[in-house]
PAZAPA-4460 file (N, C-alpha, C; in steps of 0.05 Angstrom, whole numbers, plus 32768, in hexadecimal, padded with zeros to 4 digits):
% residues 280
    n_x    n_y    n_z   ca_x   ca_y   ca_z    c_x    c_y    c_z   seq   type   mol
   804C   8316   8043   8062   8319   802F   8070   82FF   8029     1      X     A
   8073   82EF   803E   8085   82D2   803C   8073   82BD   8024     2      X     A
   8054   82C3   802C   8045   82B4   8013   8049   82BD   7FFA     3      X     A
   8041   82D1   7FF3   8046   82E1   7FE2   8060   82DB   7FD6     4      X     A
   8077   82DF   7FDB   8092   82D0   7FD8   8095   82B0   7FC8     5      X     A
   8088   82A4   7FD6   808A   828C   7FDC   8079   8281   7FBF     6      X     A
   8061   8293   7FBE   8048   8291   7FA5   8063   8299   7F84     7      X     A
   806C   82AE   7F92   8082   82B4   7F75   8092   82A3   7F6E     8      X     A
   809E   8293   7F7F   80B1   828B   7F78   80A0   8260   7F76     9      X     A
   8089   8261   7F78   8087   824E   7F71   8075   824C   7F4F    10      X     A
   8070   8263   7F49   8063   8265   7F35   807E   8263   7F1E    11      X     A
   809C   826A   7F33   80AB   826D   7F1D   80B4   8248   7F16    12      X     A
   80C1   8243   7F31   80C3   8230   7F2C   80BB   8214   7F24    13      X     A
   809E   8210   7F26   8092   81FE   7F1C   8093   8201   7EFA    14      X     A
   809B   821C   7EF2   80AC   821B   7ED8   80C4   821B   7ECA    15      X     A
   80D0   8216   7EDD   80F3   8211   7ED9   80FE   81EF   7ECA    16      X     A
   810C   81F2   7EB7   8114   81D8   7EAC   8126   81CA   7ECB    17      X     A
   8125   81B4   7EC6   812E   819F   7EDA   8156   81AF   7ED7    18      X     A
   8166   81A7   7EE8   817E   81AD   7EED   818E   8195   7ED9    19      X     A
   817D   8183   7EE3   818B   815C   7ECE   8172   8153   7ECC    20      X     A
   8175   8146   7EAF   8166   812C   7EA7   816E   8122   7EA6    21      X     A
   8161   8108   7EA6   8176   80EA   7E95   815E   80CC   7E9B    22      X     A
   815C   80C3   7E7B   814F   80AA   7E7B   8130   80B4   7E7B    23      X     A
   812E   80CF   7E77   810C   80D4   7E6D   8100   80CC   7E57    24      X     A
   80E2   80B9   7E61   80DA   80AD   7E56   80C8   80BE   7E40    25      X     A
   80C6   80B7   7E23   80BE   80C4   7E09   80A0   80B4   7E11    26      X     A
   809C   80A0   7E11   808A   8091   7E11   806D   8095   7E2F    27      X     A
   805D   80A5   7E2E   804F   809E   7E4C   8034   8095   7E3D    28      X     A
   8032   8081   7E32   801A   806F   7E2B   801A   8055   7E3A    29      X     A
   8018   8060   7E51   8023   8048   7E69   8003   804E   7E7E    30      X     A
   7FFA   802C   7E85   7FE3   803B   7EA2   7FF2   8044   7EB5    31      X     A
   8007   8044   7EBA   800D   8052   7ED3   8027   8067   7ECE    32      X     A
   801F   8079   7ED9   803E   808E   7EE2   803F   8096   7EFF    33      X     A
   805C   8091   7F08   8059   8089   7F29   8074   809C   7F2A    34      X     A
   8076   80B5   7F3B   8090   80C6   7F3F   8096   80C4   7F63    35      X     A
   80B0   80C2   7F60   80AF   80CB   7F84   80C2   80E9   7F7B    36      X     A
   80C5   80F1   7F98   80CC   8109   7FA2   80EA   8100   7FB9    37      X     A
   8103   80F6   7FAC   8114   80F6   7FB5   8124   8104   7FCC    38      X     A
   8129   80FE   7FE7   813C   8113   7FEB   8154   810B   8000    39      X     A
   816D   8110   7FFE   8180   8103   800F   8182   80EB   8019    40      X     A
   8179   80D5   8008   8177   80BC   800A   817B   80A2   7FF6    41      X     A
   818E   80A9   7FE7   8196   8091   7FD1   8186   8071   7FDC    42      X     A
   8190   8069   7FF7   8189   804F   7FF1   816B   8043   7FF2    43      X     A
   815A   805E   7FFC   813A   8058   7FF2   8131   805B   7FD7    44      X     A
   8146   8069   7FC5   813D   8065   7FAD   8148   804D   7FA6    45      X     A
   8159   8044   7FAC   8162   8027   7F9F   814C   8014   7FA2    46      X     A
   8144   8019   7FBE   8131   7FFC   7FC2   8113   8005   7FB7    47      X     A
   810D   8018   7FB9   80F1   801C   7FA3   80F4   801B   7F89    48      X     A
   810A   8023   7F7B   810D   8011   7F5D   8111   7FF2   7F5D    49      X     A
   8117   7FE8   7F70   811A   7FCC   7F74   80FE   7FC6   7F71    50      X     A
   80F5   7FD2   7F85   80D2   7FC2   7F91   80BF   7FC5   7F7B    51      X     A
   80C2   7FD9   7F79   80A8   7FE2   7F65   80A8   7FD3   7F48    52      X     A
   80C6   7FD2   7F43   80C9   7FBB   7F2D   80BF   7F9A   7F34    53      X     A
   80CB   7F91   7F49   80BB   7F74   7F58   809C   7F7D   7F5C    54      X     A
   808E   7F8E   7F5A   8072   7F88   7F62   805C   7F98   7F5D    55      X     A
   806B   7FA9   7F46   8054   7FB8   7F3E   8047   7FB4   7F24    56      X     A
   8034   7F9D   7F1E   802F   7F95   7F06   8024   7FA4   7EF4    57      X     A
   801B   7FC2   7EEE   8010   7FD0   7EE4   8025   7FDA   7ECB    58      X     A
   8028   7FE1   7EB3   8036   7FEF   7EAD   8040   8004   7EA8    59      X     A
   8053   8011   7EB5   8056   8025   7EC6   8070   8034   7EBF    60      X     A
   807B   804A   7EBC   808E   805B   7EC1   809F   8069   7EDA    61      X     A
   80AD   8067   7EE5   80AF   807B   7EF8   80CE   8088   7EFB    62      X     A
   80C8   80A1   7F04   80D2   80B3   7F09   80DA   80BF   7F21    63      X     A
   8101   80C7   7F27   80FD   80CB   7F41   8108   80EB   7F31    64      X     A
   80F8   80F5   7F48   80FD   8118   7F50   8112   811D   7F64    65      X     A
   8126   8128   7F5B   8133   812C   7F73   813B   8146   7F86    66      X     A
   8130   814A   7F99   8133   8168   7F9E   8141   8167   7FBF    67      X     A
   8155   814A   7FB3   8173   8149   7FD6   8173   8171   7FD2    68      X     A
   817C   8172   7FEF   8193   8189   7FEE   81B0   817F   7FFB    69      X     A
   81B8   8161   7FF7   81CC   815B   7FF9   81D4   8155   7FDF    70      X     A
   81F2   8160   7FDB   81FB   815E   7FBE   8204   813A   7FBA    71      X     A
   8212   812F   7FCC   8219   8111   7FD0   8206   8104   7FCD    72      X     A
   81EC   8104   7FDE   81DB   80F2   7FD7   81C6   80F4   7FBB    73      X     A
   81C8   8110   7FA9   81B7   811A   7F95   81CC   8103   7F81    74      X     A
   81E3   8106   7F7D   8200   80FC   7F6E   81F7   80D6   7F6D    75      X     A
   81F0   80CE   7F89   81F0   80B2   7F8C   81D1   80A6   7F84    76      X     A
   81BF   80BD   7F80   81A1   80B1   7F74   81A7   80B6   7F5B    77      X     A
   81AE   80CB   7F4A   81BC   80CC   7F32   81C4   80AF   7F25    78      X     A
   81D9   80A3   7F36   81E6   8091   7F31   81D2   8075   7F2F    79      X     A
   81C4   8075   7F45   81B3   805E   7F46   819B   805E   7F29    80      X     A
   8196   807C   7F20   8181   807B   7F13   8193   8072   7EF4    81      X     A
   819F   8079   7EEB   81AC   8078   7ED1   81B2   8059   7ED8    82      X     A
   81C5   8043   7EE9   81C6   802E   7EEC   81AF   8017   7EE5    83      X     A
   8195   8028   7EF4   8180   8014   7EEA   816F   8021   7ED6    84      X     A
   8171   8034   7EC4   8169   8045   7EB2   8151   8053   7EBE    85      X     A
   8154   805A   7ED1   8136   8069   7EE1   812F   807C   7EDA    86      X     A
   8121   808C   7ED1   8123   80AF   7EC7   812C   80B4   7EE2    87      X     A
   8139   80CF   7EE3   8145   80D9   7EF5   8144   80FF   7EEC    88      X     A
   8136   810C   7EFE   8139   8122   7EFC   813F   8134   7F17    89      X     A
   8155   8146   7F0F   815E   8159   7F2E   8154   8171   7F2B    90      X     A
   813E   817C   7F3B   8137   8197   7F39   8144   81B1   7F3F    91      X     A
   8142   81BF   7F37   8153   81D6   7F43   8151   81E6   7F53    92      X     A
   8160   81F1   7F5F   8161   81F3   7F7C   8154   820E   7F81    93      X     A
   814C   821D   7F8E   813F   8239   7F97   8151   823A   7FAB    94      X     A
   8158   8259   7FAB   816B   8267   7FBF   8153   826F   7FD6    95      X     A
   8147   8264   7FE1   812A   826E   7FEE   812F   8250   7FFE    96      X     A
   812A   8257   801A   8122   824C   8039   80FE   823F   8035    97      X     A
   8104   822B   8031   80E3   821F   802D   80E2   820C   804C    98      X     A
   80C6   820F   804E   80BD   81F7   8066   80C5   81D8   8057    99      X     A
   80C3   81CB   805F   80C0   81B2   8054   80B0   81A6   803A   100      X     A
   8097   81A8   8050   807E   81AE   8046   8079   81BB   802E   101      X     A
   807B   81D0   802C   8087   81E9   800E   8096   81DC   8000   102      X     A
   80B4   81D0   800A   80C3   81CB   7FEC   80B6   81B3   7FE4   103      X     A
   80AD   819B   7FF6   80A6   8184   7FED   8085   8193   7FD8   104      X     A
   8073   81A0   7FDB   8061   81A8   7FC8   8067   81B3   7FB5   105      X     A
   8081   81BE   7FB5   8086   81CF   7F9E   8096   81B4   7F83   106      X     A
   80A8   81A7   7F8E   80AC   8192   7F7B   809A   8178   7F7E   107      X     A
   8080   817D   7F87   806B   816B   7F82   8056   8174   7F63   108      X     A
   8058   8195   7F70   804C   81A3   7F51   805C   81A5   7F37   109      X     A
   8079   81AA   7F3C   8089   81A8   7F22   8086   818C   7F1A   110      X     A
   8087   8170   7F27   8080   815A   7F1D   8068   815C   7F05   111      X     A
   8058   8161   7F22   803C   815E   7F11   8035   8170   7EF8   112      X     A
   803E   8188   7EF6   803D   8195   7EE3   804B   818E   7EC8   113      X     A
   8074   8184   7EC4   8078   8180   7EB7   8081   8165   7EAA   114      X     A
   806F   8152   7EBC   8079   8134   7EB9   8058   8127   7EAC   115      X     A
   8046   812F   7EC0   8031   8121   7EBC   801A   8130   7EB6   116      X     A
   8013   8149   7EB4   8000   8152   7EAC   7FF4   814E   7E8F   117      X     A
   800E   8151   7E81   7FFE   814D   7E66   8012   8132   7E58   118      X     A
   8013   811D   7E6C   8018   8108   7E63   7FFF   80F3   7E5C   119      X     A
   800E   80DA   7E50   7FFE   80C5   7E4B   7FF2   80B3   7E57   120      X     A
   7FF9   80AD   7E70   7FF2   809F   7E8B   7FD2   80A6   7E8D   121      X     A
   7FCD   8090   7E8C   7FAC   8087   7E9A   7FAC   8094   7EC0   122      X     A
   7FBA   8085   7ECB   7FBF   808C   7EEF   7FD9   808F   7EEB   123      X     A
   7FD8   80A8   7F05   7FF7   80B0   7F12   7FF0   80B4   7F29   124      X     A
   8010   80A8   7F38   8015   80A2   7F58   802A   80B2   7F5B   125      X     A
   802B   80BF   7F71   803C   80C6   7F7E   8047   80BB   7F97   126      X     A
   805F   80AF   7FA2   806E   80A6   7FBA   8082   80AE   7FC7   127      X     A
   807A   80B8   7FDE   8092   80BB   7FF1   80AE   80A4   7FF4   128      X     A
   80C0   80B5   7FF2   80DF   809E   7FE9   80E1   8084   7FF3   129      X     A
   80CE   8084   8010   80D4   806F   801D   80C0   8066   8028   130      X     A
   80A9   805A   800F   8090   804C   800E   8092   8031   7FFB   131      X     A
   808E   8022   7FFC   8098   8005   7FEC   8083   7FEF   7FE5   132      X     A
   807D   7FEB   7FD1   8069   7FD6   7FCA   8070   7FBC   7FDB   133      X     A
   805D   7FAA   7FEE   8064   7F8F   7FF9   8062   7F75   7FE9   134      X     A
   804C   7F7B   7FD7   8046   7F6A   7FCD   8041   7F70   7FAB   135      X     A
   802F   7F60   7F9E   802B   7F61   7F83   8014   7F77   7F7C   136      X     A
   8011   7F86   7F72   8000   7FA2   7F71   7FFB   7FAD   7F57   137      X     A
   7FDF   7FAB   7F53   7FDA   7FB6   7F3E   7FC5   7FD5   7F39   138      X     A
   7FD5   7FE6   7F3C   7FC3   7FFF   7F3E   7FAC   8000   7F31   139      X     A
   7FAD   8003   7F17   7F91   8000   7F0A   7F82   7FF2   7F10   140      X     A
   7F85   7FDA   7F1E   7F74   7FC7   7F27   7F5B   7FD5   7F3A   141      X     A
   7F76   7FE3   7F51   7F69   7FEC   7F70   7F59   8004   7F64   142      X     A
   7F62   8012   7F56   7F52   8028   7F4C   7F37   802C   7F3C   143      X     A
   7F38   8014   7F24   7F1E   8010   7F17   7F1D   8027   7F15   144      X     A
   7EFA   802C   7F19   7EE8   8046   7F1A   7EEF   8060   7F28   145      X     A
   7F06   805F   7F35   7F0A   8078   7F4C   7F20   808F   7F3F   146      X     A
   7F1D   80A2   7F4D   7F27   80BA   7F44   7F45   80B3   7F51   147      X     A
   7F40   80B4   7F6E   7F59   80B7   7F80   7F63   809B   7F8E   148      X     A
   7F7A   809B   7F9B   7F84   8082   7FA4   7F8D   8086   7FC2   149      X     A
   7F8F   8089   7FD2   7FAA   808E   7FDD   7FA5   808F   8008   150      X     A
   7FB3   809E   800B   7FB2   80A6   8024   7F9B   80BD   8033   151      X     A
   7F8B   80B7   8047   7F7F   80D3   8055   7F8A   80E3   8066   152      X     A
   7F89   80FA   805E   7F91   810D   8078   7F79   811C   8082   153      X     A
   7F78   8123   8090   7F61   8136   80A3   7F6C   813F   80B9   154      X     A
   7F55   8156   80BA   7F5B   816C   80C2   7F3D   817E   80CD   155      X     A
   7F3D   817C   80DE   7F1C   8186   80E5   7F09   8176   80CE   156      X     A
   7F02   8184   80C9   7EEB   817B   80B5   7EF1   817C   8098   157      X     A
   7F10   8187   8091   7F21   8181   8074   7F2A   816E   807B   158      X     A
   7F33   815E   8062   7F44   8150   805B   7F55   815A   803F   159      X     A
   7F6C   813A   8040   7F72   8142   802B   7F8D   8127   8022   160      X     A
   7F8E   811E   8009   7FA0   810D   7FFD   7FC3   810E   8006   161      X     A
   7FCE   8101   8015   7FE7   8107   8023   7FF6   8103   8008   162      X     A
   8000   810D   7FF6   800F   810B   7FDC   8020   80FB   7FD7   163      X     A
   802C   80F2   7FEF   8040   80E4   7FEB   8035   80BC   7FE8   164      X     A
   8022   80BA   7FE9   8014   80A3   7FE7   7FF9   80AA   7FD8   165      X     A
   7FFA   80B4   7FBE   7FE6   80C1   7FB2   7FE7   80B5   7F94   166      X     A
   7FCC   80B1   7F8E   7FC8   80A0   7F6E   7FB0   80B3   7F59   167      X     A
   7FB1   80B9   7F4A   7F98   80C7   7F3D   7F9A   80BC   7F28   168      X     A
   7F81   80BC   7F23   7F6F   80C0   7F02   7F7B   80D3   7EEC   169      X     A
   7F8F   80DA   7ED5   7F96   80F2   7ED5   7F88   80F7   7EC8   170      X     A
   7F71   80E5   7EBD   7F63   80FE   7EA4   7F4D   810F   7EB7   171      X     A
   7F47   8101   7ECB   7F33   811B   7EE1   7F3F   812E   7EF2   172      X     A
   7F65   812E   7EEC   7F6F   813F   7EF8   7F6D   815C   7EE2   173      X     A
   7F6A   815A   7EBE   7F6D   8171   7EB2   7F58   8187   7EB5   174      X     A
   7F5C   8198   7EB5   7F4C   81B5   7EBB   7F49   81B7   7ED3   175      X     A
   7F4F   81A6   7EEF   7F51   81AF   7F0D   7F6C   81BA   7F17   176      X     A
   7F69   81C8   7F25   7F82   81DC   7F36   7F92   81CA   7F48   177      X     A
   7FA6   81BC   7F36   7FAF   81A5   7F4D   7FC8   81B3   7F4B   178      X     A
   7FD1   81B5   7F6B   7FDD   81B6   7F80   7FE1   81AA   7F98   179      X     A
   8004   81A4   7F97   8000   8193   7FB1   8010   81AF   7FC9   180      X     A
   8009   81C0   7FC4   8018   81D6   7FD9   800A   81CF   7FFA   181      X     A
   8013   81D9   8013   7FFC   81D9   8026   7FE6   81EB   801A   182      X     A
   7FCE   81E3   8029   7FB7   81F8   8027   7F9D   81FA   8039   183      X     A
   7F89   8202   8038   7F7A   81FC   8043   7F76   81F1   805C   184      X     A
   7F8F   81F9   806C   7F98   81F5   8086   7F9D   81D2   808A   185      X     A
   7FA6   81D1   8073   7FA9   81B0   806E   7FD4   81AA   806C   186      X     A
   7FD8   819A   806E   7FF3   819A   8069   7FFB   8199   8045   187      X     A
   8019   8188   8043   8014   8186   801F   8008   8177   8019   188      X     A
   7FF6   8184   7FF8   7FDE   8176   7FEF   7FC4   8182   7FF3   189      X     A
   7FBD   8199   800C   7FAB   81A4   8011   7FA4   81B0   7FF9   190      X     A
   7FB5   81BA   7FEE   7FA8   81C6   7FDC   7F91   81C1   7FC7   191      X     A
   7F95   81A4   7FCB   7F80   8199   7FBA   7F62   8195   7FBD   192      X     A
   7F61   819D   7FD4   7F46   819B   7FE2   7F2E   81A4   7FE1   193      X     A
   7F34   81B5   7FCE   7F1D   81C2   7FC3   7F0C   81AF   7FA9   194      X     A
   7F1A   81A5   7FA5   7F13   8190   7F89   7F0C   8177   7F90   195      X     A
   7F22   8168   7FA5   7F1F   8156   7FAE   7EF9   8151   7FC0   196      X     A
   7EF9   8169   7FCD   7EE1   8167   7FDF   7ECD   815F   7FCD   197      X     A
   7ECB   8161   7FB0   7EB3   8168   7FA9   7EB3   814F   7F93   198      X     A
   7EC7   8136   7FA1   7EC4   8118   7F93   7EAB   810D   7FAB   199      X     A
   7E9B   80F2   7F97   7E8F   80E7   7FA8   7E97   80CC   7FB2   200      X     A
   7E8B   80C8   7FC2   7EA5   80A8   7FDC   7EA2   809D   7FBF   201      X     A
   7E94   808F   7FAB   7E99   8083   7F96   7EB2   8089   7F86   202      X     A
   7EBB   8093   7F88   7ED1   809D   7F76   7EE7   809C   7F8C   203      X     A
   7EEB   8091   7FA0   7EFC   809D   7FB8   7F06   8083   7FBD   204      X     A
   7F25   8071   7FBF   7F29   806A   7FD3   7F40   8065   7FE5   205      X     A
   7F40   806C   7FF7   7F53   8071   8014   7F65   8051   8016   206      X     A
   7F79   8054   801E   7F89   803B   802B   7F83   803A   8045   207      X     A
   7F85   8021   8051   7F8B   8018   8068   7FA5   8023   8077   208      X     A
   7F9C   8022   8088   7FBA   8028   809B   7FBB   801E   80B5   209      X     A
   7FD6   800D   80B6   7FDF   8004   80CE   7FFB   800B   80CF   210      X     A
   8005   8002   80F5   801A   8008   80FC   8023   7FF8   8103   211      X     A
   8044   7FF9   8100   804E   7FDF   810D   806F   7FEA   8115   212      X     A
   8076   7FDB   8129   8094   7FDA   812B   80A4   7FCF   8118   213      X     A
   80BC   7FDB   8111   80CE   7FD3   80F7   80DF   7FC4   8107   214      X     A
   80E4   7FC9   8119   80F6   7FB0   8129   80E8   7F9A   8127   215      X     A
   80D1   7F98   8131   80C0   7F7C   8138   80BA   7F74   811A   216      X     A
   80AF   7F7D   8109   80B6   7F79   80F1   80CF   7F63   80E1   217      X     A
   80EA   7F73   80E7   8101   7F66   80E1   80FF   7F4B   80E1   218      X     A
   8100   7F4E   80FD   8100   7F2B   8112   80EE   7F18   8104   219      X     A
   80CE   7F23   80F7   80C8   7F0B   80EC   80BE   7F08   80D6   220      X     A
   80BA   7EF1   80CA   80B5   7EF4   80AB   80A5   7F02   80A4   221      X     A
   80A3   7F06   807F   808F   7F11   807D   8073   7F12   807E   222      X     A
   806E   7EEF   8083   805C   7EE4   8077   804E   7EEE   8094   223      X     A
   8057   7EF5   80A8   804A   7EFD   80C3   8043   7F17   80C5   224      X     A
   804D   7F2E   80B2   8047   7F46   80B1   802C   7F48   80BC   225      X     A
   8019   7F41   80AC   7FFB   7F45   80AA   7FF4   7F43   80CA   226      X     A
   8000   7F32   80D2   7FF0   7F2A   80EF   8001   7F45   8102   227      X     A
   801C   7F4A   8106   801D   7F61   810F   801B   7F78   8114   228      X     A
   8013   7F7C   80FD   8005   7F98   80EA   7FEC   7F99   80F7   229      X     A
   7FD2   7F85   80FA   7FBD   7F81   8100   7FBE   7F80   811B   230      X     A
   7FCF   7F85   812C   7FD6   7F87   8147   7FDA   7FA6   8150   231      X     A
   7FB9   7FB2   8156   7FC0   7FD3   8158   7FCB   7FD9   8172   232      X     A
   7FDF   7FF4   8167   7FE5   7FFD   8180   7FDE   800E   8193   233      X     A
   7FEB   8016   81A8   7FDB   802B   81B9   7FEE   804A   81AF   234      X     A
   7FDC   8057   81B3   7FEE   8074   81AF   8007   8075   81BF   235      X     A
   8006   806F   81D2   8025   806E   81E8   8037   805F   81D1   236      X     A
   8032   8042   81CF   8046   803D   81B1   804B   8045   819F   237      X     A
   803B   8056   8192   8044   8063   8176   8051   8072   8187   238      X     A
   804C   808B   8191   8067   809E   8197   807D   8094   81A2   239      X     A
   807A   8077   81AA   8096   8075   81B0   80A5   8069   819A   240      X     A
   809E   805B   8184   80A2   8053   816E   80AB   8070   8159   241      X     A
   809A   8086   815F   809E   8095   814D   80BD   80A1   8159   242      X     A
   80C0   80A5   817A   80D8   80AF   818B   80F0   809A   817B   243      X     A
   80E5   8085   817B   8101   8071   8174   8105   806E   815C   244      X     A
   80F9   8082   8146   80F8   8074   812B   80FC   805F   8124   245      X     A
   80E2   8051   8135   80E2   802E   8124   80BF   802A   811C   246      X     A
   80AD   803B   811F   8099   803B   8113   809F   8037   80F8   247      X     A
   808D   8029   80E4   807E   8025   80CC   8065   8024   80C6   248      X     A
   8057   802D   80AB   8046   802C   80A4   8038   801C   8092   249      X     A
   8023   8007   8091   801D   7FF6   807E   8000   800D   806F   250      X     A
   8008   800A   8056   7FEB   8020   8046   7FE9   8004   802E   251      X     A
   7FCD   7FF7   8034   7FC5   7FDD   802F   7FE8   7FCF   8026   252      X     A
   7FF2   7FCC   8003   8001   7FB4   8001   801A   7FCA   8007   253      X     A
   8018   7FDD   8014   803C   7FF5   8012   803F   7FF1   802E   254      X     A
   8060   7FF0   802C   8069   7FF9   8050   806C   8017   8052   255      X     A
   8072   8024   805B   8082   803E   8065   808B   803F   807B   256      X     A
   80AD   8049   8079   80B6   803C   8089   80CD   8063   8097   257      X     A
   80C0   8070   808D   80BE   808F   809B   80DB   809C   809A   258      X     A
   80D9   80B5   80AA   80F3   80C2   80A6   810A   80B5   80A2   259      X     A
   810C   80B1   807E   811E   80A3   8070   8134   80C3   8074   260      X     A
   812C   80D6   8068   8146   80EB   8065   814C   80F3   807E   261      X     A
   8141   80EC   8091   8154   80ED   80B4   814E   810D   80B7   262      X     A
   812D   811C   80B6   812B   8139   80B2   8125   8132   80DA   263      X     A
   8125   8117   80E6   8116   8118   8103   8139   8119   810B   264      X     A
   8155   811E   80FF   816B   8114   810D   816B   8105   811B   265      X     A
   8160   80E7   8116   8166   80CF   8127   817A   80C4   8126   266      X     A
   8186   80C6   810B   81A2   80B1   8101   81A4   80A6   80E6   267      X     A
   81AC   809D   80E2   81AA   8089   80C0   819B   8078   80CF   268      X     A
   818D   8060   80C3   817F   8049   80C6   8177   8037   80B1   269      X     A
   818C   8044   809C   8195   8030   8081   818E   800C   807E   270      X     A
   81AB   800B   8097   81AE   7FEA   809D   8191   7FE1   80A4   271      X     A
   8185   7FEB   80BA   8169   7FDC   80C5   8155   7FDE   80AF   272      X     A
   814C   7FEF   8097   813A   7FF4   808A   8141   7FDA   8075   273      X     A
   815E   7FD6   8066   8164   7FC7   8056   8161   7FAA   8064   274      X     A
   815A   7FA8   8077   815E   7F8D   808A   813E   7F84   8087   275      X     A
   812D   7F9F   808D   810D   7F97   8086   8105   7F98   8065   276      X     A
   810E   7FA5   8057   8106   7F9F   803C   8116   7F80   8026   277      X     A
   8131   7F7C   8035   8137   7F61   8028   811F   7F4B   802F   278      X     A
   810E   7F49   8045   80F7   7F3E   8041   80E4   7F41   802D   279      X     A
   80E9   7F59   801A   80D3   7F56   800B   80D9   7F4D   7FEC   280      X     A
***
């Protein structure tokens, strides 16, 4: 019954007009359209409109989604987005108890449905709030010939594109059943796995991934990243990194730098995150 539920009310909502617009772009004859999925965190959207402007040479649009359920911090991305003319859209809210997982798929599909499906964009990216270009980056470049961009997840013998670090082709996305709901005993994004499976490695390609301490990070320049990044860890470190929220993630030229909306209740960690990205 809870699916069932859950199926209604996302069939509704992925058709619901946004709550606010503001600064929507008329124009998507752009190679890139790049949306995040905002939530209870103003100052990671500040610094990914920063970054992505320093280093994303493609030309590009983007859009933040915002689906806070804090009214203060929805008010203060608002603010940041109209300041730097960002499109800015607030979705509206469902009186319905979602997993995470669920609400983050459900305003992954209203994106994708009413932003980019039948837009003009060559490639579209999707990013988690608090993923950040390091360097100079040109998507179309990395993509060429390929359908997909992004992150692997797996799962026995599925996989599947982690959404929040996700790039597509959009003209090989029309006439496929894209969904980023869970599925296929996959987390969000599974859903796509039925389509996805049936690309060949030519068309496919995965980021790198390394780990690193954001503390040790801080302490030294950037120009040293590479070499500590390239310094793997042992599993005993990551969970204690993940215990201390000071893990990061390098996905080739992006950091990620993790529970930005504080869903692990560690604390704010504002000051230390702004301490590692003025390096960049």
């Amino acid at each position: 019954m809870k699916k069932l539920i859950e199926s209604l009310y996302h069939f509704i909502f992925i058709r619901l007009p946004a709550k606010k617009v503001s600064n929507f772009p008329k124009n998507t004859n752009f190679a890139l359209g790049l949306a995040t999925i905002a939530f209870n965190n103003s100052k990671v959207i500040n610094w990914q409109i920063k970054l992505l402007k320093k280093h994303i040479t493609d030309p590009y649009k983007y859009y933040v989604v915002d689906n806070s359920n804090n009214l203060e911090q929805s008010k203060e991305i608002k603010k940041i987005c109209e300041k730097t003319k960002t499109a800015y859209i607030n979705l509206t809210k469902l009186k319905l108890d979602l997993a995470p997982s669920i609400s983050h798929g459900f305003a992954l599909d209203w994106t994708y449905r009413n932003i980019f499906k039948k837009s003009g964009y060559q490639f579209i990216g999707f990013l988690d709030h608090d993923i950040f270009p390091i360097k100079k980056t040109l998507i179309k470049k990395i993509m060429r010939e390929k359908i997909i961009y992004g992150l692997k997840q797996t799962r026995d013998e599925h996989w599947y594109l982690w959404p929040a670090f996700s790039f597509f082709n959009l003209s090989y996305l029309q006439g496929k059943n894209v969904s980023f709901l869970p599925g296929n005993g996959l987390d969000t994004g599974g859903k796509n796995y039925p389509w996805l499976k049936i690309l060949n490695k030519n068309q496919l390609l995965f980021a790198k991934q390394k780990y690193a301490s954001r503390l040790k990070l801080i302490k030294e320049k950037k120009s040293a990243w590479s070499k500590i990044s390239n310094q793997l860890l042992t599993e005993k470190q990551k969970i204690e990194y993940v215990e201390k929220d000071i893990l990061v993630e390098f996905l080739d030229h992006w950091i990620h730098v993790f529970n930005s909306s504080d869903w692990k209740k560690t604390g704010n960690k504002n000051a230390s995150v702004d301490k590692l990205l003025l390096k960049l």
